[in-house]
Biotite code that builds the C-alpha atoms (Angstrom):
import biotite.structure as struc

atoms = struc.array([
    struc.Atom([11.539, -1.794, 7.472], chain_id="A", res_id=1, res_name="UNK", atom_name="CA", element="C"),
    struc.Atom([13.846, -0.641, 5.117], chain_id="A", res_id=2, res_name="UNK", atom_name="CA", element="C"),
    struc.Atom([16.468, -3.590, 6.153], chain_id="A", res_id=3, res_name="UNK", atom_name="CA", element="C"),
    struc.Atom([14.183, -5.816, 4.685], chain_id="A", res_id=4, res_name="UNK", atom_name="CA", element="C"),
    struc.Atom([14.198, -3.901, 1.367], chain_id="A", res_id=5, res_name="UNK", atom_name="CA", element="C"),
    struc.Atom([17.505, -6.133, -0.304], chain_id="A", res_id=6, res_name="UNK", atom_name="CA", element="C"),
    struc.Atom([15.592, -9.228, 0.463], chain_id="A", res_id=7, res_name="UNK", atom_name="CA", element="C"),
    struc.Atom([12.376, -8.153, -0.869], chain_id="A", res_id=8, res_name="UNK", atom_name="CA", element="C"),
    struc.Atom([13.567, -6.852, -3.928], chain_id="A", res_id=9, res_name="UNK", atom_name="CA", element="C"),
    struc.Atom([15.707, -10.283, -4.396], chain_id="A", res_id=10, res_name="UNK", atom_name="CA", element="C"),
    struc.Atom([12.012, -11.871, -3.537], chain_id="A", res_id=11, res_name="UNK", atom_name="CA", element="C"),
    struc.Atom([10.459, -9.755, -6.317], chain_id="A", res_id=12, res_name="UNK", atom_name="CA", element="C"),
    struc.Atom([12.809, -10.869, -8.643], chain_id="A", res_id=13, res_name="UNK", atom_name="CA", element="C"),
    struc.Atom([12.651, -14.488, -7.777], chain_id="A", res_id=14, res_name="UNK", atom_name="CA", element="C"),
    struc.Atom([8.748, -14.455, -7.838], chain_id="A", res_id=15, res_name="UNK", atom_name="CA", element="C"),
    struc.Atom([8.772, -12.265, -11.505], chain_id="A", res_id=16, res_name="UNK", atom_name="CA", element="C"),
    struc.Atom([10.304, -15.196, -12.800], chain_id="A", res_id=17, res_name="UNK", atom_name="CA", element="C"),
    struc.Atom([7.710, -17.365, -11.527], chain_id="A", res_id=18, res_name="UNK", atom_name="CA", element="C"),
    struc.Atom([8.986, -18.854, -8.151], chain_id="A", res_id=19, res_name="UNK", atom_name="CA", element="C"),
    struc.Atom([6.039, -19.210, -5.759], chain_id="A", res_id=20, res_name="UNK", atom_name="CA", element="C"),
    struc.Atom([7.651, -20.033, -2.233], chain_id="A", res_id=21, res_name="UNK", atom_name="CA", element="C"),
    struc.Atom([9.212, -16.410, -3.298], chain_id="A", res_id=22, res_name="UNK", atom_name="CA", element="C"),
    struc.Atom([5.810, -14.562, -3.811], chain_id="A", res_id=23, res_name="UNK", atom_name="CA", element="C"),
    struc.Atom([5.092, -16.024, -0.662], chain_id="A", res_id=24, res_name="UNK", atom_name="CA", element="C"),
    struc.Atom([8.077, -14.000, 1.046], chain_id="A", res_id=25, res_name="UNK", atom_name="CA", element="C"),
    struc.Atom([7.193, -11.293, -0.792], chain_id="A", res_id=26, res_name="UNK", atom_name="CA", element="C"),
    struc.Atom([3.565, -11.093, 0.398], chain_id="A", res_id=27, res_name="UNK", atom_name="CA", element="C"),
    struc.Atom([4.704, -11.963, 4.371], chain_id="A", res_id=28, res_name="UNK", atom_name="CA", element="C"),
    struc.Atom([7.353, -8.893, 3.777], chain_id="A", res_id=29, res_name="UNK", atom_name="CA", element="C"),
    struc.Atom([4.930, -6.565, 2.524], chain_id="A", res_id=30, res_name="UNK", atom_name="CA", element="C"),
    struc.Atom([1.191, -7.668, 3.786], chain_id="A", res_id=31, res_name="UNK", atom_name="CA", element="C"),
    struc.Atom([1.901, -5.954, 7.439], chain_id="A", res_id=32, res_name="UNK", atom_name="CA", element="C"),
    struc.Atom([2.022, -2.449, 6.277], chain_id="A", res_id=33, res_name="UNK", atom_name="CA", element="C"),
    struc.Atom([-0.099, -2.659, 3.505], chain_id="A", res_id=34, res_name="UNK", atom_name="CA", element="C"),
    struc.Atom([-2.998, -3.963, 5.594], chain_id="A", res_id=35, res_name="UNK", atom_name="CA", element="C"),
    struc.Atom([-2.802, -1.662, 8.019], chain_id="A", res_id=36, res_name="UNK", atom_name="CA", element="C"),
    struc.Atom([-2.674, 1.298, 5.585], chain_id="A", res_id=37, res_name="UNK", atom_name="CA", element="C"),
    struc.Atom([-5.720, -0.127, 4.178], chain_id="A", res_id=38, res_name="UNK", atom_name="CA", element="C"),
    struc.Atom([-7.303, -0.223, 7.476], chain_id="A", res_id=39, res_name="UNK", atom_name="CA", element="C"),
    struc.Atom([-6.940, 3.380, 8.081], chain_id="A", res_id=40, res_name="UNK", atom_name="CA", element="C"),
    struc.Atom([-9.011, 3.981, 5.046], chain_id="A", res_id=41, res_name="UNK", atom_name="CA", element="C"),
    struc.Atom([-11.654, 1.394, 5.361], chain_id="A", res_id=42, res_name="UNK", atom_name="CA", element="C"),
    struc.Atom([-11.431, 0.354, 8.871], chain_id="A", res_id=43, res_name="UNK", atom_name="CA", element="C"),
    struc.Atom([-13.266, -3.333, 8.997], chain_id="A", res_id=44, res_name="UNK", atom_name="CA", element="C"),
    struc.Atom([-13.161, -4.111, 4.972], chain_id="A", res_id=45, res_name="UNK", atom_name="CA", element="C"),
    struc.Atom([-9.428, -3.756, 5.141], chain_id="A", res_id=46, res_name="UNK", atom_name="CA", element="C"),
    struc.Atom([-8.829, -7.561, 4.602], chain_id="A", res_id=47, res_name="UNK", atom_name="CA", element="C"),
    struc.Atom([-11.318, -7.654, 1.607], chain_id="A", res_id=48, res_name="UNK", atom_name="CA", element="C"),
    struc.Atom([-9.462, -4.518, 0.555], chain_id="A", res_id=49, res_name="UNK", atom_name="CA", element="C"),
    struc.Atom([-6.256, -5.947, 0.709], chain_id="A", res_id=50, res_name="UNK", atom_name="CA", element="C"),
    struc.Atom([-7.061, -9.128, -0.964], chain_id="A", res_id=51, res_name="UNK", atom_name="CA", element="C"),
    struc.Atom([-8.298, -7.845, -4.130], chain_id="A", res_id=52, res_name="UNK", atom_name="CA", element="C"),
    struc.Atom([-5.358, -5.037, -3.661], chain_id="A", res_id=53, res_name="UNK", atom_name="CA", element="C"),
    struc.Atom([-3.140, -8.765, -3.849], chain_id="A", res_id=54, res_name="UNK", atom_name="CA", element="C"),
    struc.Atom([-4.740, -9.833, -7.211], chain_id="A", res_id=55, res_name="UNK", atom_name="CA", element="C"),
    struc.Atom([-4.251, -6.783, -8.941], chain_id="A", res_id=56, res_name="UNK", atom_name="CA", element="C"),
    struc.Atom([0.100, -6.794, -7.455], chain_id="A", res_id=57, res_name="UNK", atom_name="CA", element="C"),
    struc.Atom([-0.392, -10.752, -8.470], chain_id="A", res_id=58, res_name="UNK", atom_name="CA", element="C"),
    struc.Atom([-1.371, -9.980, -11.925], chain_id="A", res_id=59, res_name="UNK", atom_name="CA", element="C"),
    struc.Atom([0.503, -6.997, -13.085], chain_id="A", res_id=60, res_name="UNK", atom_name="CA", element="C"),
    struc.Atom([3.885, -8.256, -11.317], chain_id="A", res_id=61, res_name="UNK", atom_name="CA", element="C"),
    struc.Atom([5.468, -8.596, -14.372], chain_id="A", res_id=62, res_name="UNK", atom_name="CA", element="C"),
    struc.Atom([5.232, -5.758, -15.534], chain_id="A", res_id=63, res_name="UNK", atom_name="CA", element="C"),
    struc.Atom([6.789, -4.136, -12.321], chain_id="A", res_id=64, res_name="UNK", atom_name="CA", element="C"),
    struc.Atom([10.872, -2.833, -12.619], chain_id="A", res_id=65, res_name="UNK", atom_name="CA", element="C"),
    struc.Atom([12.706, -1.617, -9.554], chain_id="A", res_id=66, res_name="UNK", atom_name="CA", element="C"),
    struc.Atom([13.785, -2.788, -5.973], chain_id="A", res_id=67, res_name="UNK", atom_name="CA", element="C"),
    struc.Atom([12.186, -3.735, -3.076], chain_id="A", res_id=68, res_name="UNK", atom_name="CA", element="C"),
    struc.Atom([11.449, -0.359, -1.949], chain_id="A", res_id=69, res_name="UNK", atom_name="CA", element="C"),
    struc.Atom([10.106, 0.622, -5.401], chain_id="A", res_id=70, res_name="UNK", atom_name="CA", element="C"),
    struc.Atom([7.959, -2.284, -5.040], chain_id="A", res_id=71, res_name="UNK", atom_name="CA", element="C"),
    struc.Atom([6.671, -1.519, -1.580], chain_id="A", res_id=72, res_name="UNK", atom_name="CA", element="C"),
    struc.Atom([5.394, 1.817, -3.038], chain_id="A", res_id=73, res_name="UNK", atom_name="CA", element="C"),
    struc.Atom([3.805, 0.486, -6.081], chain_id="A", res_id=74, res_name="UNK", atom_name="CA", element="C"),
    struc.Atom([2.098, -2.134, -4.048], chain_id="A", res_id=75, res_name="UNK", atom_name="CA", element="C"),
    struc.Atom([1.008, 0.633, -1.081], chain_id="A", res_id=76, res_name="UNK", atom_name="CA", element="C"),
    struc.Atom([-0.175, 2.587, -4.402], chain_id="A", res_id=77, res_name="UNK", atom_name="CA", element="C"),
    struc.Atom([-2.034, -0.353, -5.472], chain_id="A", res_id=78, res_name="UNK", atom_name="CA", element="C"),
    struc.Atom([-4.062, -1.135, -1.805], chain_id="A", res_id=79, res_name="UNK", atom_name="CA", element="C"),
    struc.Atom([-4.406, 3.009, -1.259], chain_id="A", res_id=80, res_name="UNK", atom_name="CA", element="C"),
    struc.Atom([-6.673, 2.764, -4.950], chain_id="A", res_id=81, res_name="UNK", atom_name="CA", element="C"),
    struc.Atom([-8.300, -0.366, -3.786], chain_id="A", res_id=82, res_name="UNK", atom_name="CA", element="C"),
    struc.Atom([-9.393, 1.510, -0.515], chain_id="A", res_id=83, res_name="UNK", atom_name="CA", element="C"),
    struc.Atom([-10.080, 4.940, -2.451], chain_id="A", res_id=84, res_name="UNK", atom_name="CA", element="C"),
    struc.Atom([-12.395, 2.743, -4.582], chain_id="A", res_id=85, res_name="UNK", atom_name="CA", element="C"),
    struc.Atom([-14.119, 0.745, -2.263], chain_id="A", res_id=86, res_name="UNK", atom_name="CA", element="C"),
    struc.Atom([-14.691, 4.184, 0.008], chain_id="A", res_id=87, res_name="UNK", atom_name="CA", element="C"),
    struc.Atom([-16.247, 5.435, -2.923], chain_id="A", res_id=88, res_name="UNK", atom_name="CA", element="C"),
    struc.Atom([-18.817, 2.436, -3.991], chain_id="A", res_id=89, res_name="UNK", atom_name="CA", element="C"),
    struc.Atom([-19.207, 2.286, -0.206], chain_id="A", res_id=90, res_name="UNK", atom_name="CA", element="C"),
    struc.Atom([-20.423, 6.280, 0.027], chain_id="A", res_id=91, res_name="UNK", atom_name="CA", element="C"),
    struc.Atom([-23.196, 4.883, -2.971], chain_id="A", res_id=92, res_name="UNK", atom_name="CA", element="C"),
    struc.Atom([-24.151, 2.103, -0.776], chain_id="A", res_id=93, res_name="UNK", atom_name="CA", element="C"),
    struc.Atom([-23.629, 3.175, 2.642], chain_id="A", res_id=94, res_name="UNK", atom_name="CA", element="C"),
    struc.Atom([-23.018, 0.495, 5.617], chain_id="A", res_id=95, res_name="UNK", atom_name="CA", element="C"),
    struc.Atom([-22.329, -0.067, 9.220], chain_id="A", res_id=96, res_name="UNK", atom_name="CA", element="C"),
    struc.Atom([-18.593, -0.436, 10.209], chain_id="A", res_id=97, res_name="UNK", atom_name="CA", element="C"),
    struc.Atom([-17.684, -3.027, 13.559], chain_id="A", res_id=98, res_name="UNK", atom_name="CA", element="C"),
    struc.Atom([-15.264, -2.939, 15.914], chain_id="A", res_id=99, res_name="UNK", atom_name="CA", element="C"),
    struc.Atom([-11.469, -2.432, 15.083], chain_id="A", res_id=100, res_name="UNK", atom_name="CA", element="C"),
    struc.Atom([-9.929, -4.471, 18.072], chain_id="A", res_id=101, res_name="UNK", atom_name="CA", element="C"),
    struc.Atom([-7.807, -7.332, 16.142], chain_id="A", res_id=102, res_name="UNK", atom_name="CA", element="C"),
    struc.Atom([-4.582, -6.562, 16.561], chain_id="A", res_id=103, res_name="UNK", atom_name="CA", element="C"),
    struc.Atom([-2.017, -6.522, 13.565], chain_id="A", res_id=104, res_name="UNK", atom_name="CA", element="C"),
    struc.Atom([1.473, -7.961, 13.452], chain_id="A", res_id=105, res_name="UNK", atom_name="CA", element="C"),
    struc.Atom([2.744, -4.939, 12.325], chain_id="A", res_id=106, res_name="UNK", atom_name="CA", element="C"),
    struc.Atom([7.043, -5.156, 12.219], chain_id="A", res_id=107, res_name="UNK", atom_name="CA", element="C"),
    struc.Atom([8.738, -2.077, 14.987], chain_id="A", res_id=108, res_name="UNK", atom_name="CA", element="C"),
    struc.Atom([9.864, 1.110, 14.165], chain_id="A", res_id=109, res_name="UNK", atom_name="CA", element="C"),
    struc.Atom([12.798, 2.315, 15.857], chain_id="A", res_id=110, res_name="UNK", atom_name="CA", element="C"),
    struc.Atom([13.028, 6.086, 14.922], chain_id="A", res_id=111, res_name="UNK", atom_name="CA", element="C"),
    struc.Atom([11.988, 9.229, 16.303], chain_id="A", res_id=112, res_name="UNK", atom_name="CA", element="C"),
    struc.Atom([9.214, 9.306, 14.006], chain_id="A", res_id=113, res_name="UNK", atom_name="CA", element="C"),
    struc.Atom([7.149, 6.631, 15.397], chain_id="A", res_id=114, res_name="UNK", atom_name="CA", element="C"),
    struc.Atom([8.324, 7.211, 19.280], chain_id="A", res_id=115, res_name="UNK", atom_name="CA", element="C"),
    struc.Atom([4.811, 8.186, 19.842], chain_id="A", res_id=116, res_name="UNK", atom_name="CA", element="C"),
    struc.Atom([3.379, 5.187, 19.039], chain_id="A", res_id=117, res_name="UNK", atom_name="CA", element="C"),
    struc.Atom([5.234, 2.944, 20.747], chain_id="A", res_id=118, res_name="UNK", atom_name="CA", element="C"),
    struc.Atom([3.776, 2.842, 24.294], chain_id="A", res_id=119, res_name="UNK", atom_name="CA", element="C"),
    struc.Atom([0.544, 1.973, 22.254], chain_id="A", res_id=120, res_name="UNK", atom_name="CA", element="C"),
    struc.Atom([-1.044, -1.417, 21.143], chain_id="A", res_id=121, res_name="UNK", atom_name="CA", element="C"),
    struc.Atom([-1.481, -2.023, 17.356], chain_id="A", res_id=122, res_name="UNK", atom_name="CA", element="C"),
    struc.Atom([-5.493, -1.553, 17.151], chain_id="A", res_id=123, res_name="UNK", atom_name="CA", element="C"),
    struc.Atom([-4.887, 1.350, 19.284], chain_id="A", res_id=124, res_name="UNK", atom_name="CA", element="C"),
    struc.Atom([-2.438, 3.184, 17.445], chain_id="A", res_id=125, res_name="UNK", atom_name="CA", element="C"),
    struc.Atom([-4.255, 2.321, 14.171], chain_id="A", res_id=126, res_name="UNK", atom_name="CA", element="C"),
    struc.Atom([-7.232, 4.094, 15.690], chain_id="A", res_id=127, res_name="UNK", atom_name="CA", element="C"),
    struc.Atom([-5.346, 7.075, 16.693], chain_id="A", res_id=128, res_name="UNK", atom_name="CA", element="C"),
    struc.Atom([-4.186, 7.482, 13.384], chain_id="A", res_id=129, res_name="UNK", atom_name="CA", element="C"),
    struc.Atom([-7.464, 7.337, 11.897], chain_id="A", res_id=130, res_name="UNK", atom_name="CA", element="C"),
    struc.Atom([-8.983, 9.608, 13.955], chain_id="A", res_id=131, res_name="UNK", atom_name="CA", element="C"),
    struc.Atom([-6.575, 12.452, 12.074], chain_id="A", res_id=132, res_name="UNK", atom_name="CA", element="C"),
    struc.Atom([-7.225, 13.934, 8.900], chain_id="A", res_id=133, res_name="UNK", atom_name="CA", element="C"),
    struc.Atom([-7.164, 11.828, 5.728], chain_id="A", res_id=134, res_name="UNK", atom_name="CA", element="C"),
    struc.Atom([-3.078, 13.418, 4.320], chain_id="A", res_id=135, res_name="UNK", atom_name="CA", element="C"),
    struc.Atom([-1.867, 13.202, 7.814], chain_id="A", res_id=136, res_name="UNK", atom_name="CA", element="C"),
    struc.Atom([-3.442, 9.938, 9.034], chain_id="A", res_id=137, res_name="UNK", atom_name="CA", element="C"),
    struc.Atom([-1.766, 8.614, 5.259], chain_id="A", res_id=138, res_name="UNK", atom_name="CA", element="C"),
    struc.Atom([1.463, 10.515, 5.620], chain_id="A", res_id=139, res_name="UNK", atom_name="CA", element="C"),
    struc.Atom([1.712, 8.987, 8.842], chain_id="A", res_id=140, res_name="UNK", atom_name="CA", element="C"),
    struc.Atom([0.924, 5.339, 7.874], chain_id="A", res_id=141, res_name="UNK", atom_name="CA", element="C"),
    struc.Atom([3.504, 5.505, 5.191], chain_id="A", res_id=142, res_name="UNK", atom_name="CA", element="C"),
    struc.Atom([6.283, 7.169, 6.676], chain_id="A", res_id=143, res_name="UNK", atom_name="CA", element="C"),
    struc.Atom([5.921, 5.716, 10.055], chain_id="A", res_id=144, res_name="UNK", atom_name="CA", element="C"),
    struc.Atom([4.361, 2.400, 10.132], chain_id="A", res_id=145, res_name="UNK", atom_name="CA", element="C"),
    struc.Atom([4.820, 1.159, 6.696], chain_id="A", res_id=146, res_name="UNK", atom_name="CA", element="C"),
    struc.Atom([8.259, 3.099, 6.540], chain_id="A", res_id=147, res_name="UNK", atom_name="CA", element="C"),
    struc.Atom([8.459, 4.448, 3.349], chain_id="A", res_id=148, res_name="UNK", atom_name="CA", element="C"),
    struc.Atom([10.859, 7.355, 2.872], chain_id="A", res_id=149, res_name="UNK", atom_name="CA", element="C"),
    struc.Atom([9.347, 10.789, 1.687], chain_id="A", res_id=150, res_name="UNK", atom_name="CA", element="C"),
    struc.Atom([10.118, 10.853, -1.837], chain_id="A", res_id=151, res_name="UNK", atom_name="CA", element="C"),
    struc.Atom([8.078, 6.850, -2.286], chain_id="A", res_id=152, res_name="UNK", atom_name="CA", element="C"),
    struc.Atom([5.250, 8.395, -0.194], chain_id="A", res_id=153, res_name="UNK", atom_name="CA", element="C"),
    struc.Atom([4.816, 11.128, -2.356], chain_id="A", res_id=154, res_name="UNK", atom_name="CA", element="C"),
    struc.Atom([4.178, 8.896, -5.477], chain_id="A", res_id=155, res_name="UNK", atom_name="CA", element="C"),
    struc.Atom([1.751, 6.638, -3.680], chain_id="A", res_id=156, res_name="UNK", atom_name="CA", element="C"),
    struc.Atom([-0.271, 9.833, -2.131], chain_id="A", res_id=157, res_name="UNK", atom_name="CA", element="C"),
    struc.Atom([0.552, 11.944, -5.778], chain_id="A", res_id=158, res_name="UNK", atom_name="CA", element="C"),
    struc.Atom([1.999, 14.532, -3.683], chain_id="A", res_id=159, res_name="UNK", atom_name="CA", element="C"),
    struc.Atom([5.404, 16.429, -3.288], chain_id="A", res_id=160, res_name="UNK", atom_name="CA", element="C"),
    struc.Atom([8.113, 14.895, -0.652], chain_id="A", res_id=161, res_name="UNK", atom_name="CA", element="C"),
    struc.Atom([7.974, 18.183, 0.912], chain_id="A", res_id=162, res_name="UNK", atom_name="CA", element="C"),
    struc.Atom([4.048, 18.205, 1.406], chain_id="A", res_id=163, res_name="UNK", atom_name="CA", element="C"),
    struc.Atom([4.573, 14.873, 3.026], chain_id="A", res_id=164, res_name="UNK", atom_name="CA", element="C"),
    struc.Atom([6.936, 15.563, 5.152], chain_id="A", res_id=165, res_name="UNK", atom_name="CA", element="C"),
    struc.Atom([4.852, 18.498, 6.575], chain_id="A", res_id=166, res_name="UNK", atom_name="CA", element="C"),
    struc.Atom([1.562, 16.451, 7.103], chain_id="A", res_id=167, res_name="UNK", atom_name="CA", element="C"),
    struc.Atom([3.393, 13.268, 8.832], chain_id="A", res_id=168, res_name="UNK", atom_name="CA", element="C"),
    struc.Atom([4.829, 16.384, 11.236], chain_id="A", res_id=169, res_name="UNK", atom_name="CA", element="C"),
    struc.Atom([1.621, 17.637, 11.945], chain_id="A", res_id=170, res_name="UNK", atom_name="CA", element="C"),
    struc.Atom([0.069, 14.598, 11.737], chain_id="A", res_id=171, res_name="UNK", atom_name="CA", element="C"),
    struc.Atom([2.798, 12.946, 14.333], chain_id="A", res_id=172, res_name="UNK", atom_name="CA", element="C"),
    struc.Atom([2.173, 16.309, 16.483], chain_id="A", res_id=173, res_name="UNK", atom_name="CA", element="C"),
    struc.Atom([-1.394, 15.906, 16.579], chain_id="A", res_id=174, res_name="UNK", atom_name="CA", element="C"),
    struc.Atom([-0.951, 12.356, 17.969], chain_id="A", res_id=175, res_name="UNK", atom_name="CA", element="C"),
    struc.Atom([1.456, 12.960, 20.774], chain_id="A", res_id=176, res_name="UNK", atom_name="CA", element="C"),
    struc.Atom([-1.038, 16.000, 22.014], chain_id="A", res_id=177, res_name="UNK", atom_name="CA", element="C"),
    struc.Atom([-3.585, 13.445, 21.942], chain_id="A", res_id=178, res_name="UNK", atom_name="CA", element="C"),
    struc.Atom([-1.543, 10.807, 23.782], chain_id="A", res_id=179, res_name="UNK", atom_name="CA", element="C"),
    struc.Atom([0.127, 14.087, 26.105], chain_id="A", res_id=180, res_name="UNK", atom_name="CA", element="C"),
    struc.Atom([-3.944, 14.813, 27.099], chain_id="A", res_id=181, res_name="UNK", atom_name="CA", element="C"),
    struc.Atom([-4.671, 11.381, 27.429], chain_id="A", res_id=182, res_name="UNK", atom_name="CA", element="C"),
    struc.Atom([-2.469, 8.819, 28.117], chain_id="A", res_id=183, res_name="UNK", atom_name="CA", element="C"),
    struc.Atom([-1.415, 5.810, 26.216], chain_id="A", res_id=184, res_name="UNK", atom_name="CA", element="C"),
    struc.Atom([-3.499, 3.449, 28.158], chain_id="A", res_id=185, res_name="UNK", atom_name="CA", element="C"),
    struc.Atom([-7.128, 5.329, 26.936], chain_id="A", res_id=186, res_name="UNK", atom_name="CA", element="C"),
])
């Protein structure tokens, strides 16, 4: 993901200075990730999520300064307050969540990091991942499938690089003992 970071930051640019076809890029560059990290958090409200998540990166965009993989974190850090807040007015007015079996056009990862997920369809994986605790099943999404290095994923989750690093580990662990016990085709 990070190869697309020089043209999304030239996007950003473009589309701060009012050029819509390059919003448009910016939002097909970015959209795949943060969707799915939304859908982690709030499972079958992720599009809703994401949408308003959209408004609020449409309206302050001016205001944003740095490259494309500054602005992938600041928009990630936009959707993961989005979700955060609709969790919460969602615990006040509780609800019943459907099934999770769209799949997502989610761009490949071709590190060791995200080996484990490979063999595994999109909805899949996504459910994997949110079966794990809340900092590992985020640590994960960033790092892994939205491919954010450690030091961006600590802003967006307001922790340390280090602490980060450590819960995408265990987090990445946990999921290839799941997948060791049973199988990528479950």
């Amino acid at each position: 993901m990070g190869g697309h970071d020089a043209e999304l930051g030239t996007a950003v640019a473009r589309a701060q200075g009012g050029d819509e076809d390059a919003f448009a890029q910016v939002y097909r560059l970015v959209q795949p990730g943060l969707l799915a990290s939304v859908r982690v958090l709030v499972g079958d409200d992720a599009e809703d999520v994401a949408a308003d998540a959209w408004l609020e990166i449409a309206r302050d965009l001016a205001r944003f300064h740095g490259d494309g993989a500054g602005f992938r974190g600041w928009a990630m850090t936009i959707a993961r307050h989005r979700a955060l807040d609709h969790l919460r007015r969602r615990r006040r007015r509780p609800r019943a969540s459907g099934s999770e079996a769209e799949l997502l056009d989610i761009p490949d990862r071709h590190d060791t990091a995200g080996a484990a997920l490979e063999s595994l369809s999109t909805a899949r994986a996504l459910a994997l991942i949110r079966g794990l605790p809340r900092d590992q099943a985020e640590a994960v999404l960033l790092r892994v499938v939205v491919g954010l290095d450690a030091p961006t994923s600590a802003r967006v989750l307001g922790k340390r690089p280090g602490a980060v690093r450590t819960a995408a580990h265990r987090g990445l662990k946990r999921l290839a003992a799941r997948l060791g016990r049973t199988g990528p085709e479950e």
